[in-house]
TORKOL-4160 file (C-alpha; in steps of 0.2 Angstrom, whole numbers, padded with zeros to 4 digits, m for minus):
337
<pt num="1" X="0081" Y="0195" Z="0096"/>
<pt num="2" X="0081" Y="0198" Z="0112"/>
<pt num="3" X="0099" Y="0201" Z="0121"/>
<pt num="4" X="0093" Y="0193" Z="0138"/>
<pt num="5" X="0092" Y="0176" Z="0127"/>
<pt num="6" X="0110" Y="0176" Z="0121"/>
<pt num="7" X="0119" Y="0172" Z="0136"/>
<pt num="8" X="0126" Y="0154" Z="0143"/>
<pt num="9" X="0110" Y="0145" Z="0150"/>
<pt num="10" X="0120" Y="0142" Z="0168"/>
<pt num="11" X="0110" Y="0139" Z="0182"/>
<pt num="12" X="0122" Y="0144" Z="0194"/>
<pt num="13" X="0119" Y="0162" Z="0195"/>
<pt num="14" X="0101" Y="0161" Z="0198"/>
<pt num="15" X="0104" Y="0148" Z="0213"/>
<pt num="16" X="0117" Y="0159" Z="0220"/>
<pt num="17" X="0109" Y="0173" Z="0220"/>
<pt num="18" X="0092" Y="0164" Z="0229"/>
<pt num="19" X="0105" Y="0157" Z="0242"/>
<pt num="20" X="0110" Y="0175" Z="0245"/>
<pt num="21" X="0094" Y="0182" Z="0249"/>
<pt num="22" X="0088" Y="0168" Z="0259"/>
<pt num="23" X="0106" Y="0171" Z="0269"/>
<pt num="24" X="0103" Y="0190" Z="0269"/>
<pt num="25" X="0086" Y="0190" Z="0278"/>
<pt num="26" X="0090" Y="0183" Z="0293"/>
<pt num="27" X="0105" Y="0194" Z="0294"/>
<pt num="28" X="0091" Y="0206" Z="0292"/>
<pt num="29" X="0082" Y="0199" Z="0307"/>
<pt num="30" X="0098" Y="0198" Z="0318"/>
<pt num="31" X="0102" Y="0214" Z="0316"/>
<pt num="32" X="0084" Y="0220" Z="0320"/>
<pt num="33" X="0086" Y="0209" Z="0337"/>
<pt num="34" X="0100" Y="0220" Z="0340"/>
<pt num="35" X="0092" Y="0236" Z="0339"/>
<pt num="36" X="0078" Y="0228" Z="0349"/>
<pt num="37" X="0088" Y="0224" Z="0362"/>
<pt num="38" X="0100" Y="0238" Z="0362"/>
<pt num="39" X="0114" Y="0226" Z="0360"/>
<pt num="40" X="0124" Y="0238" Z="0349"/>
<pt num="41" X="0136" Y="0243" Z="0358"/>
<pt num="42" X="0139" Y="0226" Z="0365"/>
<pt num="43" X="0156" Y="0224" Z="0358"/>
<pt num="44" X="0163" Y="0242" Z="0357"/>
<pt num="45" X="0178" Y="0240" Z="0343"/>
<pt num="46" X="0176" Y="0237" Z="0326"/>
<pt num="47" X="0181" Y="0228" Z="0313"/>
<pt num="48" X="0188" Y="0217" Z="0330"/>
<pt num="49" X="0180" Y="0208" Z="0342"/>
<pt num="50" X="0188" Y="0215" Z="0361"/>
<pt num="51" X="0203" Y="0214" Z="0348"/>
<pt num="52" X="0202" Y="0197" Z="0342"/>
<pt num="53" X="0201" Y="0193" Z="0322"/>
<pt num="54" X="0181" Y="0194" Z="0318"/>
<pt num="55" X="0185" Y="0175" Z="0315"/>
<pt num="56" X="0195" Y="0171" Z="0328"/>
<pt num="57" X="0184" Y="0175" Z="0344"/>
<pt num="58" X="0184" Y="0162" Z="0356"/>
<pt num="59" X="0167" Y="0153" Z="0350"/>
<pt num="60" X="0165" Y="0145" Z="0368"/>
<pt num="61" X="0164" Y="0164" Z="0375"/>
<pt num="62" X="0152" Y="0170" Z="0361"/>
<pt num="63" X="0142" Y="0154" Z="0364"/>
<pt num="64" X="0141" Y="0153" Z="0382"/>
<pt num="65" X="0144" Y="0174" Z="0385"/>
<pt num="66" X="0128" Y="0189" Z="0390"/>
<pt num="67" X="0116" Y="0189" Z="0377"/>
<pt num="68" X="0119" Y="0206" Z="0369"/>
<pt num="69" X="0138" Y="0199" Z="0362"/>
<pt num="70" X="0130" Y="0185" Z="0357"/>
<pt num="71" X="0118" Y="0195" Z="0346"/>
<pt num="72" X="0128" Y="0208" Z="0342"/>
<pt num="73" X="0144" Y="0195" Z="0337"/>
<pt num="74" X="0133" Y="0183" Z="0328"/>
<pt num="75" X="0127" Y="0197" Z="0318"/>
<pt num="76" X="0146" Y="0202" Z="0313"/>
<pt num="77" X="0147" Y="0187" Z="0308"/>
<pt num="78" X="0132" Y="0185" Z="0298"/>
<pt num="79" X="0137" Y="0201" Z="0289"/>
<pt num="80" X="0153" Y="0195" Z="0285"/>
<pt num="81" X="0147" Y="0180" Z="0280"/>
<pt num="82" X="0133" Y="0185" Z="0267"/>
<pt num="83" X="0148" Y="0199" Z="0261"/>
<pt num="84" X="0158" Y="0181" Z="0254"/>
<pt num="85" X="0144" Y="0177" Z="0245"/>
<pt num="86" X="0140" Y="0192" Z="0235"/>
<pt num="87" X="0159" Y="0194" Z="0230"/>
<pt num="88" X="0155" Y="0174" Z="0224"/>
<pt num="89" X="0139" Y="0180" Z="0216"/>
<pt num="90" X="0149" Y="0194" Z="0208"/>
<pt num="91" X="0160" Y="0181" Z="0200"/>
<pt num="92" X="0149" Y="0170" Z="0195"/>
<pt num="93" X="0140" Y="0183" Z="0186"/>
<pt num="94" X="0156" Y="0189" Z="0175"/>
<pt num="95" X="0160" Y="0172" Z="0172"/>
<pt num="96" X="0142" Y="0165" Z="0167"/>
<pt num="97" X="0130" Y="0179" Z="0164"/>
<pt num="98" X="0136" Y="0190" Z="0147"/>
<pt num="99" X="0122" Y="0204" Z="0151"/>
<pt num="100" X="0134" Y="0219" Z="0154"/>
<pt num="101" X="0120" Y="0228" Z="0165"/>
<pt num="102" X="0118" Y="0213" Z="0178"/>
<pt num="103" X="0138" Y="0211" Z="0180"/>
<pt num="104" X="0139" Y="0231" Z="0187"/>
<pt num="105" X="0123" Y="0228" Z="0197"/>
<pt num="106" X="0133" Y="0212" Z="0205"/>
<pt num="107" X="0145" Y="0227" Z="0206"/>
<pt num="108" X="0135" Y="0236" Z="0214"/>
<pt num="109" X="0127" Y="0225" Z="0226"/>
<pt num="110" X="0146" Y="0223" Z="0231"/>
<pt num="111" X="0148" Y="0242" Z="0235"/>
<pt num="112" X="0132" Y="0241" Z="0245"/>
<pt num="113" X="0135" Y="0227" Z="0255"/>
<pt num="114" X="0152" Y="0235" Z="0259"/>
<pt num="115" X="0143" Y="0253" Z="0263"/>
<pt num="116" X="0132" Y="0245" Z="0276"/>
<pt num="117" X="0147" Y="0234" Z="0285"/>
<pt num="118" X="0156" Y="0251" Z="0287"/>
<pt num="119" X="0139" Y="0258" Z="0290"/>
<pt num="120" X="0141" Y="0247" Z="0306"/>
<pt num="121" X="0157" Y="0249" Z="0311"/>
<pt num="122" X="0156" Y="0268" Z="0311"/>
<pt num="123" X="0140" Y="0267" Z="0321"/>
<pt num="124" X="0150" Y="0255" Z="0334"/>
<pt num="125" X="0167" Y="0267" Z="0332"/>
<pt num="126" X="0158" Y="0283" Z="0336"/>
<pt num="127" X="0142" Y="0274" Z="0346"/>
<pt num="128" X="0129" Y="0287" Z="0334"/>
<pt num="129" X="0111" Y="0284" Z="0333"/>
<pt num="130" X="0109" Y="0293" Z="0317"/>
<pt num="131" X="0123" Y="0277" Z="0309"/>
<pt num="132" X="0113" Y="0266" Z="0316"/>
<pt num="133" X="0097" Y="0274" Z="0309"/>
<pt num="134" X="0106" Y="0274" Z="0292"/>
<pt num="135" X="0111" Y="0256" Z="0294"/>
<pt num="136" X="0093" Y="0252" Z="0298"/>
<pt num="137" X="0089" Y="0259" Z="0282"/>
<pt num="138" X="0102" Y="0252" Z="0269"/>
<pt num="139" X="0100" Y="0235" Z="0275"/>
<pt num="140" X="0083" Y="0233" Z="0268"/>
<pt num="141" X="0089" Y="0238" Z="0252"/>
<pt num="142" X="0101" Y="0228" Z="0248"/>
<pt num="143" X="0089" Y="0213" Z="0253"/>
<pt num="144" X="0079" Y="0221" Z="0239"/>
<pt num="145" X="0094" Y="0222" Z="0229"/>
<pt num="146" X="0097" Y="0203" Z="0231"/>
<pt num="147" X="0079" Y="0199" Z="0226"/>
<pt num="148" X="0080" Y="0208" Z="0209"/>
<pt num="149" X="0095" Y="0198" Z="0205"/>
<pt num="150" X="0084" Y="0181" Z="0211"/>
<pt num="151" X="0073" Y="0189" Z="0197"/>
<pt num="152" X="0083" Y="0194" Z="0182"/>
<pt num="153" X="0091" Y="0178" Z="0183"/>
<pt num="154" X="0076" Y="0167" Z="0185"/>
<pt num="155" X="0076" Y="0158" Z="0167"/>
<pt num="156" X="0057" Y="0152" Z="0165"/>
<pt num="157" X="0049" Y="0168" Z="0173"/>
<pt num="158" X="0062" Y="0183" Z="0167"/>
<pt num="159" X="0071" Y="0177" Z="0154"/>
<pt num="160" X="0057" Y="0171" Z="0141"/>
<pt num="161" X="0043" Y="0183" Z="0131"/>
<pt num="162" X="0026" Y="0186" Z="0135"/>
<pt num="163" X="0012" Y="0186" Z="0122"/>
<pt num="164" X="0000" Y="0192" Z="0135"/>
<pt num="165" X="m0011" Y="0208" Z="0136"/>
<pt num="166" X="m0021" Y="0210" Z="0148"/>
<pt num="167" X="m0034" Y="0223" Z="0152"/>
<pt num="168" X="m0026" Y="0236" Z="0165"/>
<pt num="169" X="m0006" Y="0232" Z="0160"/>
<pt num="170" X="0000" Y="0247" Z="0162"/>
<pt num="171" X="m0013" Y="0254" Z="0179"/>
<pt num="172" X="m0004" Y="0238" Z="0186"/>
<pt num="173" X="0013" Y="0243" Z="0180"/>
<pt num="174" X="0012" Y="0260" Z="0191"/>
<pt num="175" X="0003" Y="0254" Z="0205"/>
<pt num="176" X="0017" Y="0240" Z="0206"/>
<pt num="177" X="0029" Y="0253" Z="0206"/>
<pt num="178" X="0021" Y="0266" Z="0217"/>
<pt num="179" X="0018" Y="0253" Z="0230"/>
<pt num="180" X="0036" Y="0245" Z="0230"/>
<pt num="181" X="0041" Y="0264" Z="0235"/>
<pt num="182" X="0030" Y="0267" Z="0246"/>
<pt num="183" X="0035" Y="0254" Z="0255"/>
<pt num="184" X="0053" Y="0259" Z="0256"/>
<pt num="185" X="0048" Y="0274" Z="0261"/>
<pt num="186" X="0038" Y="0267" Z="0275"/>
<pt num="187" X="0052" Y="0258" Z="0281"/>
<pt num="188" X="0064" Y="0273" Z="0283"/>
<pt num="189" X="0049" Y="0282" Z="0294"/>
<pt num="190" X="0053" Y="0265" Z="0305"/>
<pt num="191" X="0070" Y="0266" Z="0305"/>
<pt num="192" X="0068" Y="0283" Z="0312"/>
<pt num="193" X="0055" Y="0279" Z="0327"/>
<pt num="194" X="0067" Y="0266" Z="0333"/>
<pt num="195" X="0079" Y="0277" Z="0335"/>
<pt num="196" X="0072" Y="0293" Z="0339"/>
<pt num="197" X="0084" Y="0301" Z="0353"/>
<pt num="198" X="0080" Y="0301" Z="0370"/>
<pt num="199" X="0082" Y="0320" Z="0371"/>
<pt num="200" X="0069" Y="0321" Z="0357"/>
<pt num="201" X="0053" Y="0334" Z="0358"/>
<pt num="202" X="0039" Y="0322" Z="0361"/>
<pt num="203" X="0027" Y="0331" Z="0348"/>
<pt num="204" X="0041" Y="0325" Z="0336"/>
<pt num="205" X="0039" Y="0306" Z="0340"/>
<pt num="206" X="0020" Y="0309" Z="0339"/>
<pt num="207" X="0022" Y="0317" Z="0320"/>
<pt num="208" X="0035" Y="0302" Z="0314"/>
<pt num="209" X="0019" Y="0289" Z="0322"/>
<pt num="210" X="0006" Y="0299" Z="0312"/>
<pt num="211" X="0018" Y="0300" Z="0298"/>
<pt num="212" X="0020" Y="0281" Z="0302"/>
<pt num="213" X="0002" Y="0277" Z="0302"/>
<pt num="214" X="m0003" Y="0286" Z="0288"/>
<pt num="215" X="0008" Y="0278" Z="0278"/>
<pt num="216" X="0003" Y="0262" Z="0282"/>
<pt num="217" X="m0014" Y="0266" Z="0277"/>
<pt num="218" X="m0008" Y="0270" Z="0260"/>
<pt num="219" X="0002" Y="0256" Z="0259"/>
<pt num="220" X="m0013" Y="0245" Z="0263"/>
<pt num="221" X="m0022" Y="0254" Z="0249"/>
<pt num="222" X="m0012" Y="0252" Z="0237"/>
<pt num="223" X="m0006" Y="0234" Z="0239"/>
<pt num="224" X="m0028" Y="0230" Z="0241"/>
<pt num="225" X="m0029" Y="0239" Z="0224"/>
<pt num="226" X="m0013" Y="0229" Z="0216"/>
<pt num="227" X="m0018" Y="0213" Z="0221"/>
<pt num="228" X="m0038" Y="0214" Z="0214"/>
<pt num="229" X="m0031" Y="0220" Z="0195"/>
<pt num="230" X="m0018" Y="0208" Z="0197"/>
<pt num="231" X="m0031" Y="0193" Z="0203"/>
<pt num="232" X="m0045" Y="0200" Z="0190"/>
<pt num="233" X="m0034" Y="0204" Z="0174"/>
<pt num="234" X="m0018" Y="0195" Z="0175"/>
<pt num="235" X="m0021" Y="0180" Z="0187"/>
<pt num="236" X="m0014" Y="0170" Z="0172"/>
<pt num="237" X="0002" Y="0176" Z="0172"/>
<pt num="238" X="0013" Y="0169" Z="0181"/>
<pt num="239" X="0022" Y="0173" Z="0197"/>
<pt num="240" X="0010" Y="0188" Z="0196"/>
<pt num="241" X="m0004" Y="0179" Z="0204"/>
<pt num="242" X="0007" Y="0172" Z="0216"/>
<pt num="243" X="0016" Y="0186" Z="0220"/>
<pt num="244" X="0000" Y="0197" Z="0222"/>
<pt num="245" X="m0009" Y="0184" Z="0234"/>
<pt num="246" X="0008" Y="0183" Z="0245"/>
<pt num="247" X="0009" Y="0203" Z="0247"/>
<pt num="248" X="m0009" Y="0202" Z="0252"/>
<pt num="249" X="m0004" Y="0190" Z="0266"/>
<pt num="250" X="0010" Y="0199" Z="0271"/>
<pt num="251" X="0000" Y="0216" Z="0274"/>
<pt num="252" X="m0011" Y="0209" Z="0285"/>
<pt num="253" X="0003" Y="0199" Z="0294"/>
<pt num="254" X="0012" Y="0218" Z="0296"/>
<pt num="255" X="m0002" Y="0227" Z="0302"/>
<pt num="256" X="m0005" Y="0212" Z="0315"/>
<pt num="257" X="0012" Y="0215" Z="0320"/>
<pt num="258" X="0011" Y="0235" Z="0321"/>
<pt num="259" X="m0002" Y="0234" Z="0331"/>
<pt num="260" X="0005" Y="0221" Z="0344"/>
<pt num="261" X="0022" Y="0232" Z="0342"/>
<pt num="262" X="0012" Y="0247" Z="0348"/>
<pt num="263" X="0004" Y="0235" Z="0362"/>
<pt num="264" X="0018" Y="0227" Z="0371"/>
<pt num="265" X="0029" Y="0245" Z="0370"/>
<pt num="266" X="0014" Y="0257" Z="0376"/>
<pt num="267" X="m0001" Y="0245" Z="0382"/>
<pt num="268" X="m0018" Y="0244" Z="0372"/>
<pt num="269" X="m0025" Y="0261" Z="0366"/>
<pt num="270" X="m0038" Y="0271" Z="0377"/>
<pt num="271" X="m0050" Y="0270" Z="0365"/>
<pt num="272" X="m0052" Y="0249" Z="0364"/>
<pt num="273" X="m0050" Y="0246" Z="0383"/>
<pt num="274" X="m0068" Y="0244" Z="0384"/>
<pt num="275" X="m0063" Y="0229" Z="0373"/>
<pt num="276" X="m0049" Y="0222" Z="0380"/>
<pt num="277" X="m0041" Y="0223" Z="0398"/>
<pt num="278" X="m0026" Y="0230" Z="0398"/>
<pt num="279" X="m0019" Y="0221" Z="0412"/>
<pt num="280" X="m0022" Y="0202" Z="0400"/>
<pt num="281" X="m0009" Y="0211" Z="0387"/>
<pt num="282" X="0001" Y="0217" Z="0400"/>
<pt num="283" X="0021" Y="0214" Z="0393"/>
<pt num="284" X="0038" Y="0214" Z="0406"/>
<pt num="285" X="0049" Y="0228" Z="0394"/>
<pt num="286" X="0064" Y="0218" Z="0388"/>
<pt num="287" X="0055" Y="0202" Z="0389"/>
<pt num="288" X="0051" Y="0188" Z="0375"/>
<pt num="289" X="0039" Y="0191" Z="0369"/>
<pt num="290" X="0040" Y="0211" Z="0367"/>
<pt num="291" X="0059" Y="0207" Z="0359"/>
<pt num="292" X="0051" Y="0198" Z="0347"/>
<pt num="293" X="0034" Y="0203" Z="0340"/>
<pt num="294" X="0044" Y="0222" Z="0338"/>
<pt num="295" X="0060" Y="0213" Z="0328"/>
<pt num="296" X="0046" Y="0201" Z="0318"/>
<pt num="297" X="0038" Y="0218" Z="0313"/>
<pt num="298" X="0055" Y="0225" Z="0307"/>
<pt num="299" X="0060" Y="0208" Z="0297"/>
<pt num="300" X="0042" Y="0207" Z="0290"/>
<pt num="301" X="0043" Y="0226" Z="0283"/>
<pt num="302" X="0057" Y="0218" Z="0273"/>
<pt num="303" X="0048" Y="0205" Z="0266"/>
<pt num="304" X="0035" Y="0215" Z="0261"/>
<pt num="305" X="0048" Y="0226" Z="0251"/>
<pt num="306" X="0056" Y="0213" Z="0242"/>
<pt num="307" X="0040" Y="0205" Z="0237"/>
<pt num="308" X="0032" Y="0221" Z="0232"/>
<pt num="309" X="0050" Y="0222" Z="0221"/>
<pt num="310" X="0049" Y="0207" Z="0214"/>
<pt num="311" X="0029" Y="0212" Z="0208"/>
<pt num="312" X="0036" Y="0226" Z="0201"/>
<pt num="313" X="0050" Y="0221" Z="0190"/>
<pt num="314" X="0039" Y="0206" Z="0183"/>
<pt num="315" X="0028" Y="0217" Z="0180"/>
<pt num="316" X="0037" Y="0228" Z="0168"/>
<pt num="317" X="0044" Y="0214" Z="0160"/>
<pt num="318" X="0027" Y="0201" Z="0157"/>
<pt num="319" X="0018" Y="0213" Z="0153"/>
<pt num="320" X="0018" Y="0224" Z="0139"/>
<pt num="321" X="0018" Y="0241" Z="0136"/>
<pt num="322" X="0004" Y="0249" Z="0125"/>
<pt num="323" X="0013" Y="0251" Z="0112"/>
<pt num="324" X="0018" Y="0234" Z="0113"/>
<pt num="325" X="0000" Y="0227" Z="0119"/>
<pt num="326" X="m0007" Y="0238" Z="0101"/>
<pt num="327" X="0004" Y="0228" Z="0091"/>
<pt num="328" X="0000" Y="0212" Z="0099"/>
<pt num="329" X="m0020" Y="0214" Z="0097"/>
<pt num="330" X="m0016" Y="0220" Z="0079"/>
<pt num="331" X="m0008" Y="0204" Z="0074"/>
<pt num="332" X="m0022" Y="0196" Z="0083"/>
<pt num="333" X="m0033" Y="0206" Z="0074"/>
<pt num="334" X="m0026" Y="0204" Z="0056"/>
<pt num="335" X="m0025" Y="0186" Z="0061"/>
<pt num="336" X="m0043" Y="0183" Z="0066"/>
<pt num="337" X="m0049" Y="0193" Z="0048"/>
């Protein structure tokens, strides 16, 4: 039997884990606002607010204040916010879910979501790019983390068996895989362009950019490569099909957004003003719309991780291995005859 099957059949997990990540994303976006509009440093003590409680700052001075406190506060509390819920999470989980494994990773999505609030303090305390490139970095992944648990608590997708085998199981499998870290890997490349030091050689901003576009090249690739086996040999599975279709949208959505990202911060390339006149795209640094087609592109790298995550890990459990997929056509087989 199969031990995923044998605990309580509580739904409460499962919702709670979906209101998390739905919580944790726009913290996610917040906190790309800040870094977007250099609002860091907009409150310079930590775990206080100008010394008040976190909670207890006057809410007519953070409503009515500059902009940066209001970003940077509101992203405090956000943090602090989505940091009760997982503890709730982590509760619900030892009291409802008897899967040892899935209690220590509510464990550990604790610790993480911990790591990166002192990941923001200490950036704040010592006013260090490198934190904050860190922090850029962790955040993502504990969005991810928060996805998986959406997964493995989902009863009618995770916790049931598939009979299923189709052509190309385990090709998807890897690709699934290779893509979901590939994508991480992209997002840390970002992390480190927005904040590469002003001091910095400019040869090594124009490697990280290269780094950056190549990567997003291989990205494409290999997402265009999962969603066609995916759509062509296990469209019938579901979420696969959804989930393939929906990474599909969200790389083309990303690479929109690169590309504005690189217009509004350095104008249009030399190379397509023939095409378009530079002073129709013209952008005031700072402004709207620059702040947020830049922080869009962060939050949609995001998206793009924890949908490729959740591909991945339905992957490896609806479809089976070849070992698995032999003995499924040899039951067929001996069936048939």
């Amino acid at each position: 039997m199969n031990p995923d099957f044998t605990h309580p059949a509580s739904p409460w997990p499962h919702r709670w884990a979906i209101a998390l990540a739905c919580a944790t994303f726009p913290l996610l976006w917040v906190g790309g606002l800040v870094t977007t509009t250099d609002s860091g440093m907009a409150v310079p003590d930590w775990p206080s607010t100008y010394g008040y409680n976190l909670f207890l700052y006057p809410w007519t001075t953070w409503l009515t204040g500059p902009w940066d406190l209001f970003v940077e506060h509101g992203h405090r509390l956000l943090g602090a916010m989505v940091g009760m819920m997982t503890i709730v999470l982590l509760a619900l989980l030892w009291r409802r879910d008897d899967r040892r494994w899935m209690r220590w990773l509510g464990g550990a999505a604790l610790a993480l979501v911990i790591f990166q609030g002192v990941l923001g303090g200490m950036r704040v305390r010592f006013d260090e790019r490198t934190l904050a490139m860190l922090h850029g970095c962790t955040g993502p992944l504990f969005f991810a983390v928060t996805v998986a648990m959406v997964v493995f608590t989902s009863r009618c997708w995770w916790l049931r068996e598939s009979s299923a085998v189709p052509p190309s199981a385990g090709y998807i499998r890897r690709l699934a895989l290779v893509t979901c870290i590939l994508v991480y890997l992209q997002i840390v490349v970002g992390a480190v362009l927005r904040h590469v030091p002003v001091a910095a050689e400019p040869g090594a901003f124009v490697l990280a950019v290269r780094f950056h576009l190549f990567l997003a090249a291989a990205v494409t690739l290999h997402v265009a490569l999962l969603a066609w086996f995916v759509l062509s040999h296990a469209r019938t599975i579901k979420p696969l099909g959804g989930l393939a279709i929906i990474l599909a949208g969200l790389v083309a959505v990303q690479l929109a957004l690169g590309a504005g990202t690189w217009i509004v911060k350095f104008s249009v390339p030399a190379w397509v003003s023939d095409w378009i006149s530079t002073g129709s795209v013209a952008v005031q640094d700072g402004g709207w719309l620059q702040t947020h087609i830049i922080t869009a592109h962060v939050a949609a790298g995001s998206l793009l991780l924890a949908t490729s995550l959740a591909l991945a890990l339905f992957g490896q459990r609806l479809l089976p291995f070849a070992s698995a997929a032999r003995d499924a056509v040899s039951r067929r087989w001996e069936a048939a005859v």
